[in-house]
C-alpha positions, -999 to 999 in steps of 0.1 A, spaced: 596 -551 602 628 -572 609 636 -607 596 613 -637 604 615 -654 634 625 -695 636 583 -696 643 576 -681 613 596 -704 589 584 -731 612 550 -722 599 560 -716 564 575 -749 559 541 -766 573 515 -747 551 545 -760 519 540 -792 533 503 -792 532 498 -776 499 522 -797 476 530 -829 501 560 -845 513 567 -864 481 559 -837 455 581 -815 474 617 -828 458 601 -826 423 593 -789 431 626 -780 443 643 -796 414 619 -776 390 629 -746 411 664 -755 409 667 -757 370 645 -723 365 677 -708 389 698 -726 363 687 -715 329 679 -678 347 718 -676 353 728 -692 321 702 -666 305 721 -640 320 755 -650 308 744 -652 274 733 -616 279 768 -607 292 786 -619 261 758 -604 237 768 -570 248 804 -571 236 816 -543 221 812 -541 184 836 -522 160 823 -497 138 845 -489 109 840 -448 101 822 -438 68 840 -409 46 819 -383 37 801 -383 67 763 -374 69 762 -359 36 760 -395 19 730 -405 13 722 -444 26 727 -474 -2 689 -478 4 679 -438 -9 704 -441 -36 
C-alpha cells in the first residue's frame, strides 16, 4: 500500500487516453481546471462570510419578552 509506481500512471494515462481521446483531453482539463477555480473562490467567499459580527447587549436581559410576543 505505497505510492504508484511510474507503470501504474503509465497505465492510467493510456486507459484516459482511450476513454475521452487525445483531442477531448484539453477541453477536459480546462473544465477540471475552472471547477478548481470556482471551488477555491467558493471557499474564500466562505472565509469572509464568517466574520465576526457585533452584537449590541439588550437591557433587561431574558426577562423581555421578544418584539414578536409583545
Amino acid at each position: 500500500m505505497g505510492s504508484f509506481s511510474l507503470m501504474h500512471w503509465a497505465i492510467v494515462l493510456l486507459l484516459v487516453l482511450l476513454l475521452f481521446g487525445a483531442g477531448k483531453l484539453p477541453k477536459v482539463m480546462g473544465d477540471l481546471a475552472k471547477g478548481v477555480k470556482s471551488f477555491k473562490t467558493g471557499l474564500k467567499d466562505d472565509e469572509s462570510d464568517a466574520a465576526p459580527v457585533l452584537v449590541t447587549p439588550v437591557h433587561g436581559g431574558a426577562s423581555r419578552k421578544p418584539a414578536s410576543e409583545a
